[in-house]
Structure formats: structure tokens, C-alpha cells
N, C-alpha and C positions, 0 to 999 in steps of 0.2 A: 542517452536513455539508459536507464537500467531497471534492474528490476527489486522487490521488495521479498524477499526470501523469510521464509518461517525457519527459523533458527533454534527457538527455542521453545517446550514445552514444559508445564507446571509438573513435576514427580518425575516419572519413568515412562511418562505415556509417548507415543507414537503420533496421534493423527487427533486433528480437532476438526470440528463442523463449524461453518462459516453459520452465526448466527444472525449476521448482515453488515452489511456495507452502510457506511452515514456520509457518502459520497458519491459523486456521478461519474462516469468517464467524462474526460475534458473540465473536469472540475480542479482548479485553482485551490490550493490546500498550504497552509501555513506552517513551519516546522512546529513537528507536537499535535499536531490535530489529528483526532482520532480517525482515521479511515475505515479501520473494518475490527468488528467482534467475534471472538471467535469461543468457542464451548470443547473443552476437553477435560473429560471426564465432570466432574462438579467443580470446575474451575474456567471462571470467565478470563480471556486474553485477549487485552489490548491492543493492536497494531498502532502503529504511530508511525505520520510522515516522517523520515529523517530529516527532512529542511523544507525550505520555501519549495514549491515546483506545480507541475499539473499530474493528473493520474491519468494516465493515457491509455489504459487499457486492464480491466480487470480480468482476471484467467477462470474465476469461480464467482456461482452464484451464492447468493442465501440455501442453504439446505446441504450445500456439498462438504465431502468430507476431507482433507487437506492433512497430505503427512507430513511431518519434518523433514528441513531441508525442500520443499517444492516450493516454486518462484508464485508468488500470490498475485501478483497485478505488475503492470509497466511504469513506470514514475521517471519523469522528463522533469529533469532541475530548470530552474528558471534563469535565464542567460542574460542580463543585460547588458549590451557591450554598445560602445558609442558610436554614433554613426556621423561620416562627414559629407557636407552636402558640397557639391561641387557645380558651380555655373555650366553650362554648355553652351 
């Protein structure tokens, strides 16, 4: 599990408002698919899954205000490893 960190803001600003989320906890998410919008100053910001995975847990609603550098949501990569079946 890790988690999805605000890293970066538009200008010199500090802290953006989460404008909403376009995802559910336990929602299955594509690399690239937009997960959550966020509002800093007169500039919209994109979040984007880094890869395939599920979102496991969001840390902020719609309405809250979110500074740089704070961890935004949990995001669980998607593991498929082979499995063998064995008689008993």
C-alpha cells in the first residue's frame, strides 16, 4: 500500500480545496484515470492514478482544504501472482 502525496501546486501557492473525488473507496482505477479535482487559487488540478490499483482509502472530503506535500488517499497496486494448486 502506499499512499498518493500532493507534490505539486500551479504558481507559488500552498494549499488547494478538494473540488471532489470521481472515485469510491474500494474502487478499481486504471493508470491515468482521474481520481480527484482539486482548486488552487484560479487553477484546476488534476490528480491521476500512477498505475493499475484500487483506492483504498481517501483521507479528505469534497470542501476540504489540502496543503502541499499532505498524503491524499491510500492506493493499493494491483498484484497478480500465480497460484498453484496442489491435490491433497
Amino acid at each position: 500500500m502506499r499512499e498518493i502525496i500532493l507534490n505539486g501546486l500551479p504558481g507559488n501557492t500552498e494549499t488547494a480545496v478538494i473540488e471532489g473525488w470521481n472515485v469510491e473507496e474500494g474502487d478499481e482505477v486504471n493508470e491515468g484515470e482521474i481520481l480527484l479535482e482539486l482548486k488552487s487559487g484560479s487553477k484546476e488540478v488534476l490528480i491521476k492514478a500512477p498505475e493499475k490499483g484500487i483506492l483504498h482509502e481517501m483521507y479528505f472530503a469534497e470542501g476540504d482544504e489540502v496543503e502541499l506535500g499532505e498524503p491524499l488517499a491510500a492506493f493499493e497496486d494491483i498484484k497478480y501472482e500465480a497460484l498453484e494448486e496442489f491435490d491433497i
